[in-house]
C-alpha positions as CSV (number, residue, x, y, z in Angstrom):
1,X,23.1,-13.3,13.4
2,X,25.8,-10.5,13.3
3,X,29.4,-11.6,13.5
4,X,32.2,-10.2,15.3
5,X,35.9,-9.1,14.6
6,X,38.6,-9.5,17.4
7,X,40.8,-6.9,17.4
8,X,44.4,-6.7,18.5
9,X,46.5,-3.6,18.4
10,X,50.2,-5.1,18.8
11,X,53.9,-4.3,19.2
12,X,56.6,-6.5,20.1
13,X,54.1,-9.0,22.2
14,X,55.4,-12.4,20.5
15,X,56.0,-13.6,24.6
16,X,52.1,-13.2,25.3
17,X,50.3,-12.9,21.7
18,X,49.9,-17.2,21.0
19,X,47.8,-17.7,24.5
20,X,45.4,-14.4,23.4
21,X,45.1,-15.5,20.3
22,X,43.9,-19.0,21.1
23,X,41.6,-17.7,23.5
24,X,40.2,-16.1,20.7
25,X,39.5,-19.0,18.7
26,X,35.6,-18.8,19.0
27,X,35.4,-14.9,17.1
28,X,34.2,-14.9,13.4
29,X,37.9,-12.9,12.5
30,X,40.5,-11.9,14.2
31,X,42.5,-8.9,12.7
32,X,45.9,-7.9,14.5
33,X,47.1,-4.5,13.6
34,X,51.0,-4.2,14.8
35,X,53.3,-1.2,14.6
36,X,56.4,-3.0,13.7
37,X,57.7,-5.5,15.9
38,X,61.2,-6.2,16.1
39,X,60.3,-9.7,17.9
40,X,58.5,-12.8,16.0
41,X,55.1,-11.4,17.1
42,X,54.1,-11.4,13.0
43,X,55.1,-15.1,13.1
44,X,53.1,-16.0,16.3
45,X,50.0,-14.0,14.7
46,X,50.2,-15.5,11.0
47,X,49.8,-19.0,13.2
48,X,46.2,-17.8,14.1
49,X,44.9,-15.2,11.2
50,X,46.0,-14.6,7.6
51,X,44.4,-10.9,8.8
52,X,47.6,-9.5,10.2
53,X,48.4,-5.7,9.2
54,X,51.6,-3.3,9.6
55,X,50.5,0.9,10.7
56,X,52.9,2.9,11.7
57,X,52.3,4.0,15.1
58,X,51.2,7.6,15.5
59,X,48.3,7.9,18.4
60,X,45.9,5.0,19.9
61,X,42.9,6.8,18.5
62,X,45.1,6.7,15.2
63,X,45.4,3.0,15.6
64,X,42.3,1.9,16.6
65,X,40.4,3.5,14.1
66,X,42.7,1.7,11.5
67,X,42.0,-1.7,13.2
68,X,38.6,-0.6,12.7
69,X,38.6,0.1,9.0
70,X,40.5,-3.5,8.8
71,X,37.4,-5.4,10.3
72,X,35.0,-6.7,7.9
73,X,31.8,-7.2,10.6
74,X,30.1,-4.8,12.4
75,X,30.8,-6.0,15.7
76,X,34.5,-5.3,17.2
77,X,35.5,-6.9,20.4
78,X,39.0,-4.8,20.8
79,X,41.2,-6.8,23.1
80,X,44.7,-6.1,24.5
81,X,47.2,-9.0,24.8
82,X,48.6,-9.0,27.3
């Protein structure tokens, strides 16, 4: 059976990110990609995946196609957190 990767694209979401993520429990990986909170969003994310990445924020399309080189499956389930 193919698996799936959850993917979050993140910034400064520490308020809303522990609910998501939990809700998210069931995916094979989750992989968050943040552009460099300045709240404790990296500390609610590391609670729920090791698979937590810094890219500098440029574009969306610039983003999400990082998040996507980041997931290991072939399946991606982008979700926003809030």
């Amino acid at each position: 059976m193919a698996k799936l990767s959850a993917v979050l694209i993140v910034k400064n979401e520490a308020e809303r990110i522990g609910p998501c993520l939990e809700s998210l429990a069931w995916a094979d990986e989750i992989v968050v990609v943040d552009s460099y909170s300045t709240d404790a969003t990296l500390d609610v994310c590391s609670e729920y995946t090791d698979r937590v990445y810094q890219v500098p924020f440029s574009s969306f399309p610039i983003q999400r196609n990082a998040a996507m080189g980041l997931a290991s499956h072939d399946w991606i389930f982008f979700v926003d957190a809030d």
